[in-house]
N, C-alpha and C positions, 0 to 999 in steps of 0.2 A: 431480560430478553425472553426466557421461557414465559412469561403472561403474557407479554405481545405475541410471541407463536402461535400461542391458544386462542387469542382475541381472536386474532385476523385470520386464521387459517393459514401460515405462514408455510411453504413447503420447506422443513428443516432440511433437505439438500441442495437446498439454490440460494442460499442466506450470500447474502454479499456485503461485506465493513469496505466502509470507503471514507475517506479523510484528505482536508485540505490543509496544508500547512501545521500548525501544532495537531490540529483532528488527526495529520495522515501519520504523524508520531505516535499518537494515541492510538492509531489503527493499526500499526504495525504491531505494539505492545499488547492490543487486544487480543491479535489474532495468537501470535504467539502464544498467548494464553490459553487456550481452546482452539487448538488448531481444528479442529474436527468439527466446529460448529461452522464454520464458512468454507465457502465453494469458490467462490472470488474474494481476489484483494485486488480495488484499483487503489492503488496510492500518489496523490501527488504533492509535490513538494515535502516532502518531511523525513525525517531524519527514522532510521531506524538502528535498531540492535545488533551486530555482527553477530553476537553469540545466542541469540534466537534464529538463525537462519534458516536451518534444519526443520524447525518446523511449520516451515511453509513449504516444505516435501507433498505432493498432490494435489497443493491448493494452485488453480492460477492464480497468475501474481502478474500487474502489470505496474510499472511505475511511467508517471510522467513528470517533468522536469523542462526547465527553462536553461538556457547557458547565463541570461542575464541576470539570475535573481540572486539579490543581494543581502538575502534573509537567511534562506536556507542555499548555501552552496552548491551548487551542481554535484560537487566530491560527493557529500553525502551520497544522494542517491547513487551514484557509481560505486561509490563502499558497498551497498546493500547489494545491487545486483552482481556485482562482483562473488560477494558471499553466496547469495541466491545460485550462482553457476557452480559453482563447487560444492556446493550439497544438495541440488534439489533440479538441476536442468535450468532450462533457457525462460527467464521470466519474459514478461512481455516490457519493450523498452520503448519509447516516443519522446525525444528528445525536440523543445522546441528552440532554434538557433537566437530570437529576440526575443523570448518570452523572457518575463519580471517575474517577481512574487505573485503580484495580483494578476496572474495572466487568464484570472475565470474571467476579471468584471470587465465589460464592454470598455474598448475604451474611447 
């Protein structure tokens, strides 16, 4: 990521990780990791770490989720933001009542 910065003239305070499904697992694991490199996390669908919660402390965080998807559980994402409210404030949440797993692709 720091050669892409450089390449493109990247503003390192406005970096935004974003992931779909296993991506938005991998996004959550990412960010965790370097929390201080991103400024936004949208996540959706995917599963995150309770015990990384904390350090998504100043980052927004928005999760989105489906009721009907049958890949990744709705729970999940309620685990996460669950944890997100008790260490870190009010994530952002958009719950969609028919959405599936694949609720990006046209259908």
């Amino acid at each position: 990521m720091s050669q892409m910065e450089v390449k493109y003239c990247v503003d390192a305070d406005r970096i935004c990780a974003m992931g779909l499904s296993s991506g938005a697992t991998r996004t959550w694991a990412m960010v965790a990791s370097d929390p201080s490199r991103f400024a936004v996390t949208p996540v959706v669908f995917g599963r995150g770490d309770l015990h990384t919660a904390k350090s998504f402390a100043g980052r927004s965080t928005s999760v989105f989720d489906g009721t009907k998807n049958p890949v990744v559980p709705i729970y999940e994402s309620q685990r996460m933001v669950d944890a997100l409210r008790v260490v870190c404030g009010e994530p952002g949440v958009a719950v969609c009542p028919n959405a599936t797993h694949d609720s990006w692709t046209p259908g």
